[in-house]
N, C-alpha and C positions, 0 to 999 in steps of 0.2 A: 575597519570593516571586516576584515581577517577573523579577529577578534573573536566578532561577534558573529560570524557567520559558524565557527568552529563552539561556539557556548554554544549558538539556536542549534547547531546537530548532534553536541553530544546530548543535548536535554532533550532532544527529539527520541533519542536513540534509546534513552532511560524510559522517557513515556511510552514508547512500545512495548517496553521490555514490562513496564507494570501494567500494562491494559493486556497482555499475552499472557502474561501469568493468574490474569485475575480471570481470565477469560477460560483457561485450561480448570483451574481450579474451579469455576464454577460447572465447567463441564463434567468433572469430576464429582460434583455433587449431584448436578440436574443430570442422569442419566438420559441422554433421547434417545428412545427406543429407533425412531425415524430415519434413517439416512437422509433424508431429505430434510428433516429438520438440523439435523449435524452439518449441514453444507450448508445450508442457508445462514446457523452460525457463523462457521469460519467466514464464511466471505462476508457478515458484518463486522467482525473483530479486526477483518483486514482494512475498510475501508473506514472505520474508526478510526486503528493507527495512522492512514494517510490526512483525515483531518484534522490527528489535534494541532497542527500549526497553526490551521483556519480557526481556530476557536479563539484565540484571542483577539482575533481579529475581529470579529463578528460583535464579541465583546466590545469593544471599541466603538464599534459602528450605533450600537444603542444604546450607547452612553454621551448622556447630555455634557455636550462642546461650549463653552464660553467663549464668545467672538469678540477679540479685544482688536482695536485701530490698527492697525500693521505700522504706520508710522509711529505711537507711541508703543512698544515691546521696548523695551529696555534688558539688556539683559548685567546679570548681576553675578560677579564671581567672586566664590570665594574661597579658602586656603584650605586643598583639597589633599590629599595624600594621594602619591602618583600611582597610578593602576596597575597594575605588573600585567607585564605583556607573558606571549607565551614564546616558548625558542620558536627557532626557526625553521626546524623541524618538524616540528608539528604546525606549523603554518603549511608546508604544503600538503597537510592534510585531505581540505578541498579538492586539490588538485586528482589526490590519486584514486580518492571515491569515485571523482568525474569519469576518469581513464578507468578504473574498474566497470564503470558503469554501460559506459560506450564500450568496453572490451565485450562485455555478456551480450550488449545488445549487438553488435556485430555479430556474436557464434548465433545469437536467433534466428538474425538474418537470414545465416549462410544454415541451418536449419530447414527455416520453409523452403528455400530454394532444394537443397537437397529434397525433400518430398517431393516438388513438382517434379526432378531428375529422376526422381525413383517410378513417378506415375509415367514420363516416357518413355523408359525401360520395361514397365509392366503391359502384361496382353489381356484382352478382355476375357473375361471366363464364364462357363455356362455350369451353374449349382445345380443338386438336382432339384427337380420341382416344389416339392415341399419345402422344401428353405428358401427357396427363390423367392415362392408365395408368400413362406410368412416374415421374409426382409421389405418385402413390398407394402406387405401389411401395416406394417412398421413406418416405413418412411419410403414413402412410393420418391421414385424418381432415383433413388442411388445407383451408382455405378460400382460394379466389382470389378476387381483387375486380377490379375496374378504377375507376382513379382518372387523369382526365385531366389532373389539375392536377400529378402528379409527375411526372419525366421518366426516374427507374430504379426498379429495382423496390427495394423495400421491406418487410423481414421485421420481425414482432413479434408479441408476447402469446405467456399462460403457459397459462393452461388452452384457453384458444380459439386456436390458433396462427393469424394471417392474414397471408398475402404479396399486396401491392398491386400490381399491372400495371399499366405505364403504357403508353398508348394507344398507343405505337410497336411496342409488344413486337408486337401485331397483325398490323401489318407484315409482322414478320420473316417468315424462311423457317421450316417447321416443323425443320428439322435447331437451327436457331439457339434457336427459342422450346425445344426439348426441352432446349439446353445453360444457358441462363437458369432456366428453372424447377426442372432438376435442384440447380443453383446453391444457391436460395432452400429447396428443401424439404431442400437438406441442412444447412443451417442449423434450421431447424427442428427437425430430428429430432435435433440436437445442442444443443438448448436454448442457441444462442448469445447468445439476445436477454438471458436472464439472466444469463447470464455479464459480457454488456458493460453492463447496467448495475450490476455491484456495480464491474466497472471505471472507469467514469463515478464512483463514488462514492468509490472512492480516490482518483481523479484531483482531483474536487473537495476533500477534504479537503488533497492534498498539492500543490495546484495553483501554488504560487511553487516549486515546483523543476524544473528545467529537465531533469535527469534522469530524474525518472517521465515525462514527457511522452514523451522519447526510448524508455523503454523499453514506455508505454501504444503508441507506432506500430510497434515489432516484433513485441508481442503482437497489436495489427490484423493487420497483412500477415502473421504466420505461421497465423493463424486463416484469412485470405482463401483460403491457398496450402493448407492443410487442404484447405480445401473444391474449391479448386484440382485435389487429386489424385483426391478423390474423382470429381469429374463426369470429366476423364477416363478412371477406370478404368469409372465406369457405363456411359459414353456408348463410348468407343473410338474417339472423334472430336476431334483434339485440333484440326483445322485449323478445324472447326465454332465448338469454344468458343474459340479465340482470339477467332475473326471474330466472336462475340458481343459479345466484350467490348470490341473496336474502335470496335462498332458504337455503343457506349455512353460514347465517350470525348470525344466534343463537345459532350456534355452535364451540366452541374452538378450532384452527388450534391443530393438535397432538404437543405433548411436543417432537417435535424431529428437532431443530434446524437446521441438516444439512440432511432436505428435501424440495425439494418442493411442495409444499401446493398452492391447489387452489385458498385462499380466506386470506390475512390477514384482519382483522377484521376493523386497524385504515387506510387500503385504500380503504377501500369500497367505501367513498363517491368521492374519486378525480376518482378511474375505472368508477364508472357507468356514472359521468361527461364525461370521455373521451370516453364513448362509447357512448355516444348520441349524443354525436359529431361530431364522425369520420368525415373525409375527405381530399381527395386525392389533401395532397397539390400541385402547377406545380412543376418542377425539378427545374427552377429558383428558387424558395424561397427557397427550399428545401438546393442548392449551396449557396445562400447567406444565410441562416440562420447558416450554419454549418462551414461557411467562419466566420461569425463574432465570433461565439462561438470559432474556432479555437485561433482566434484572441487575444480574451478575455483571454483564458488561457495563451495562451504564455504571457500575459503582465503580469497575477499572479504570474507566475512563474520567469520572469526578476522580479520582483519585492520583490519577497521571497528571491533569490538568493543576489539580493541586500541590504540585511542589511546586518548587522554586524557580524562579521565571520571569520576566517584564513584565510576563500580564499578570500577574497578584499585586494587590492595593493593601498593602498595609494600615491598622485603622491610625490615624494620626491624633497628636493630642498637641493642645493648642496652650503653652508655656505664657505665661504675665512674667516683666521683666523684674528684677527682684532677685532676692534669695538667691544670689548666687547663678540666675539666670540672664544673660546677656543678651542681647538685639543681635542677628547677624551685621556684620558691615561691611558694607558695599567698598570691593576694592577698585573696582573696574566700572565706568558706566558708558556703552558707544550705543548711540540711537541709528538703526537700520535705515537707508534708503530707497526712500519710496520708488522703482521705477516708473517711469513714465506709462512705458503700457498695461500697469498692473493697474494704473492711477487710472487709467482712460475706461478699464475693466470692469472697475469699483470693488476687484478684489479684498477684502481685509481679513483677515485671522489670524492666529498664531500658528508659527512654526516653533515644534517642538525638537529640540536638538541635544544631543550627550557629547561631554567633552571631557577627554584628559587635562588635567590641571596639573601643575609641575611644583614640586615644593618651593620652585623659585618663584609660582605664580605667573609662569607662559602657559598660553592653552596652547595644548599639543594635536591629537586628533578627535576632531569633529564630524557627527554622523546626527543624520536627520532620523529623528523616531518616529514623528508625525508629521507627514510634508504637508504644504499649502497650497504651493502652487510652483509646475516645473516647468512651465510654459511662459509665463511672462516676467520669470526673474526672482520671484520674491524667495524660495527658496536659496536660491546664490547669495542673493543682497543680503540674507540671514548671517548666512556664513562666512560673507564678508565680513561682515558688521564683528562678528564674534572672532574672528582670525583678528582685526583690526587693533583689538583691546592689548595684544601686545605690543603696536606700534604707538600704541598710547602710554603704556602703564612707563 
């Protein structure tokens, strides 16, 4: 089980890594003008990588099952070459992605918590009117605070939405404080704070691949540059919100991972690019850019799915015995036991199961590929049946 639990994650870990390369690559061809189109990417590339496990599965499910007797399965062994195990070092493998994974997601935790700690420390604050007006505009109902102890502002929470000011914001000029606050309440009104953290929480589950990380920082910066386009189409001040976000560049986003923050420091220079930029791609390119991207992904993902794996079917060819070709021969034959309340059920099918075979010809370990039934037996009586054969042979 080890085994196999450690092949199904490193072949997991490869088909991300080739559906993110195919994914960047086709991004790299399909330019999207859109920030909104580039985000809505990434986070299909991401929920891609979380189902190719599900694909074979699926697979599975609509493929026609041949239903044989449960009391006639016979099963049949033969002289197999033994499997090489892996050390035992890299068996606990599992173990430390686990403790990795619960390790990120504990610092999340104590993340939000810090936020709430940081909103009972902050005091309410009165903007001047014009920005007041046009954050209300925006997303009527936010609360503003001020909290001395951050140094950039600060968006969270679901039903209470609050953005934290930090005492510099004060400062600024009202042109500056309208392009910051616009910033934060469009975040709000785009419920981003949930967003990033169901992404925190992929990230912590998939946190040893170097790939998600890569693709969790595109989904950052194309969400930034969202909101990017929106304050300049609000405001119609691009020189203003540049100068905002300058102004915010020599200092440290807060140490609180699952917020968001006006300003990462190492996007600075591709935001103020896209904001000198802007413009209103037609809807044609916009359809074709987002058609090819489409495009591109699906082909990363045939393409991840198609390596090497349980769920590929090789095509089979069907030998006459002859020429130097031989019949298999049956070394071992134990017929499984029907239980009682499987029998009372009218359960029957097969159970599919993979087993080490030993040059001496003992089966060694045994693991179910396609169960039948875990409720009344039939799967156990399987594996009894097949443990058995070397009390027999």
């Amino acid at each position: 089980m080890t085994d196999q639990l450690i092949e199904a994650i490193a072949r997991h870990s490869v088909q991300i890594g080739v559906v993110i390369a195919g994914a960047a690559l086709a991004a790299a061809v399909f330019r999207a003008a859109s920030a909104h189109v580039r985000l809505a990417y990434w986070h299909a590339v991401v929920v891609a990588c979380l189902a190719l496990p599900l694909i074979p599965y699926l697979h599975s499910m609509i493929s026609p099952i041949v239903l044989l007797p449960f009391r006639d399965v016979v099963f049949t062994v033969q002289g197999l070459t033994t499997s090489p195990s892996h050390p035992k070092a890299v068996n606990l493998l599992p173990v430390l992605l686990l403790v990795g994974a619960l390790t990120r997601g504990g610092y999340l935790a104590l993340g939000v918590s810090r936020l709430y700690h940081l909103r009972r420390l902050s005091v309410p604050i009165t903007l001047d009117k014009n920005v007041e007006n046009l954050a209300c505009a925006i997303a009527p109902g936010v609360e503003f605070r001020l909290n001395s102890s951050i140094t950039q502002p600060v968006t969270f929470g679901v039903r209470q939405p609050t953005i934290l000011l930090p005492r510099r914001l004060v400062e600024l000029p009202p042109d500056l404080q309208r392009a910051v606050v616009a910033h934060e309440a469009f975040h709000v009104v785009r419920h981003d704070w949930c967003c990033l953290l169901v992404e925190q929480v992929v990230q912590s589950l998939l946190w040893f691949h170097p790939a998600i990380w890569w693709a969790m920082n595109r989904i950052e910066l194309s969400r930034e540059e969202t909101i990017d386009e929106l304050v300049v189409r609000q405001t119609g001040n691009r020189h203003s919100y540049v100068t905002a976000l300058l102004s915010f560049a020599d200092v440290l986003p807060p140490v609180v991972p699952s917020a968001v923050t006006f300003l990462r420091r190492r996007h600075l220079a591709s935001r103020i690019k896209a904001i000198l930029t802007i413009k209103r791609s037609s809807l044609r390119w916009s359809f074709m850019t987002a058609t090819g991207l489409a495009l591109g992904l699906a082909v990363s993902v045939v393409g991840a799915v198609s390596l090497g794996g349980p769920q590929q079917r090789t095509e089979e060819t069907v030998y006459d015995p002859g020429n130097g070709v031989t019949l298999p021969k049956v070394l071992s034959e134990v017929h499984a036991v029907y239980p009682d309340a499987a029998m009372a059920a009218q359960i029957e099918g097969t159970v599919l199961m993979s087993c080490v075979v030993t040059s001496e010809g003992r089966v060694g370990t045994i693991s179910v590929v396609r169960s039948l039934d875990t409720v009344y037996g039939l799967d156990n009586a399987a594996i009894d049946a097949l443990s058995s054969s070397n009390r027999s042979s």
